[in-house]
N, C-alpha and C positions, 0 to 999 in steps of 0.2 A: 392486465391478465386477471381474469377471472377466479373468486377462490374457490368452485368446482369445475374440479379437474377436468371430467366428461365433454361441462361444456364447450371445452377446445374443438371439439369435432363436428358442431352444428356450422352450417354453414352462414355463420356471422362475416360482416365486411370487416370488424376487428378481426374475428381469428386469420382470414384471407391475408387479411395486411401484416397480421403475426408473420403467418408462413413464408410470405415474401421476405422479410426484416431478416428471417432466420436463414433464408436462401441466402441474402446480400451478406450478412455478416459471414457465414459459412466459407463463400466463395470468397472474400478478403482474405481470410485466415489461409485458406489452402494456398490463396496467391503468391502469399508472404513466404510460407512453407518453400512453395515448389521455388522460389527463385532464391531460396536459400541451398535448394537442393544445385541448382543448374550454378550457384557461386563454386561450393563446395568440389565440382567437375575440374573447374580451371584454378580450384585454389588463390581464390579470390573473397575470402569471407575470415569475419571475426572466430577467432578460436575458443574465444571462452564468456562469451555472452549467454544470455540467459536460453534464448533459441536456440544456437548450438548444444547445451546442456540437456533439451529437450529431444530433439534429432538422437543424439549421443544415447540418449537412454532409448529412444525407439529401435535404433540400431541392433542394442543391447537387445530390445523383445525379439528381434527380426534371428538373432545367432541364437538366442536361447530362451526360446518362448516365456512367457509369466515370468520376467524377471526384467522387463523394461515398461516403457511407456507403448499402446496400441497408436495406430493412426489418427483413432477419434481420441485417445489422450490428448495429443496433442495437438491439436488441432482446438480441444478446448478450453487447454491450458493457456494459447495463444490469445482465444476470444477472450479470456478473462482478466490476461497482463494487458492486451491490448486496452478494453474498456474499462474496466477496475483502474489501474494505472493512471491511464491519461486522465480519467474524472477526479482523482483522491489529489495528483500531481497540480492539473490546473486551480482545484479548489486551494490547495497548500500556498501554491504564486499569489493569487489571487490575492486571497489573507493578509499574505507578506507585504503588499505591495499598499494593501488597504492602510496597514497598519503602520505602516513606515510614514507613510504621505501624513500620520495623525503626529505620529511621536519622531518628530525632526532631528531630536539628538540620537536617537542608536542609528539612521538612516546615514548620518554624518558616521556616525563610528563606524558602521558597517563599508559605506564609502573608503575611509580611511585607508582600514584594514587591506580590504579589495586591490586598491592603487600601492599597498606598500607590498604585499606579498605577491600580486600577480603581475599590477601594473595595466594595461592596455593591450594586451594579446589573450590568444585563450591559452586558459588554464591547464595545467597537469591535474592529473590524479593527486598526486602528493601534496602540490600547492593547494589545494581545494584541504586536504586532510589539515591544513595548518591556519583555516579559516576561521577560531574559535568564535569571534564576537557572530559572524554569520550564521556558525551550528547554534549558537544559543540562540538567538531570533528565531531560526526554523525551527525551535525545539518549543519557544513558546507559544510563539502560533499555532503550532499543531497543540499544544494546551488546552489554548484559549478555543478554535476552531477546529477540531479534529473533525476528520473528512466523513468518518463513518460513526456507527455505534459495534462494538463487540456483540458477535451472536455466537451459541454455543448451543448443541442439542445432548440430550442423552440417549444414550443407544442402549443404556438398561438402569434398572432401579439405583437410583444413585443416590448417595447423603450428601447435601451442600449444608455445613453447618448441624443447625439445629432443624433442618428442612430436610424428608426424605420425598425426591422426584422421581415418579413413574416414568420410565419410557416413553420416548418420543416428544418427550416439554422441549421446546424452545426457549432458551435463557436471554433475553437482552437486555444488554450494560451499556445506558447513554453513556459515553463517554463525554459529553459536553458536563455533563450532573459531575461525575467523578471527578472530572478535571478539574472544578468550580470547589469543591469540596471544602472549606475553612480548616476540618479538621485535618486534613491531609497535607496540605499547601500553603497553609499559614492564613493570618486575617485579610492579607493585600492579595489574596486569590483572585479576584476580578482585574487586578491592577495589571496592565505587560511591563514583566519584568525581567527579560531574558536573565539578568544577574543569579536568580535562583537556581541555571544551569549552571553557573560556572563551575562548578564539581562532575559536572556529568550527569545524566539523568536520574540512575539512583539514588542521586541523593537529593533529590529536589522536591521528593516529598515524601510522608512517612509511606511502611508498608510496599514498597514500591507500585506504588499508585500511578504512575505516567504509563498508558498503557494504550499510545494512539495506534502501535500497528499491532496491537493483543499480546496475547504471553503464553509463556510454556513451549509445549513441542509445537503446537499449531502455530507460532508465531509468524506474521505476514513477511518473506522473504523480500518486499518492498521497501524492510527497514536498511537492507546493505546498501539500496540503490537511492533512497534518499538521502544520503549522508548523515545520519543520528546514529552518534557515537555514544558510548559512555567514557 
């Protein structure tokens, strides 16, 4: 993508192939939508998944205007679980899987664990909540290799500190730098040591520094769905 804007409108074979990407992902999005809608007919759909919560508040705009989600809400709230999601999720596995094949003792504990609490069928919800040695692995990976970097804008003259930000700055926070930090996380910062969780995550470094799906009221609602507890 281009960083003037305008030029989206010349007739380039990138922007062409923009507009197609934009059609194709569009029309997925509505797919998923509409046969959530034709479930919902025969009462055949999850009741309290993330899409239904989406629907639910569109519903909400449709009874009483500006007080729900519009159509193109959601529709791009979809695009953004759908591909945000599946990229930060595979990146997460991926990590785990790297990192495990390196360091053969937590992969044995994690095994352990796995086989004593679930055994060889699929898991509950609960039995997943009673996974600690596995939270702590997926809590350091995401440490060691967090999927994104925090970005954060000002929408007016702001004080960060001893720094006053005009409107409109862009703030970005490697979160790989932060996570690495010695002062924050001790000198074995480079080291996988899921053990540093076993309190939970606030207390695994000063200031509350572990900050892979961001912080505050913005905080990424992907933190409930990837299992990182405190």
């Amino acid at each position: 993508m281009t960083s003037f804007p305008a030029l989206r409108f010349l007739p380039l074979k990138s922007n062409a192939r923009m507009r197609e990407v934009y059609r194709e992902v569009r029309a997925l999005a509505e797919g998923i939508i509409e046969k959530r809608k034709e479930a919902i007919k025969t009462g055949n759909y999850t009741k309290d998944d993330l899409l239904q919560c989406l629907l639910d508040s569109h519903q909400t705009e449709i009874e009483n205007k500006g007080r729900g989600l519009t159509v193109e809400d959601v529709i791009e709230e979809v695009k953004m679980f759908y591909f945000a999601g599946q990229e930060t999720v595979a990146n997460l596995l991926t990590w785990t899987i790297v990192t495990l094949s390196v360091h053969s003792d937590w992969q044995d504990l994690a095994r352990e664990e796995v086989l004593r609490v679930v055994g060889k069928r699929k898991p509950t919800f609960d039995e997943l909540t009673q996974l600690k040695i596995v939270t702590m692995i997926l809590q350091e990976v995401l440490r060691l290799y967090p999927p994104t970097s925090l970005i954060r804008g000002t929408f007016r003259e702001t004080k960060l500190g001893e720094y006053v930000l005009p409107e409109g700055v862009q703030i970005v926070i490697p979160l790989h730098l932060l996570h690495r930090d010695p002062e924050l996380f001790g000198e074995d910062v480079t080291e996988f040591n899921p053990r540093r969780f076993s309190e939970g995550f606030s207390k695994a470094s000063k200031d509350n520094s572990y900050i892979p799906f961001g912080g505050g009221p913005r905080v990424c609602v992907g933190q409930a769905f990837c299992h990182v507890r405190n």
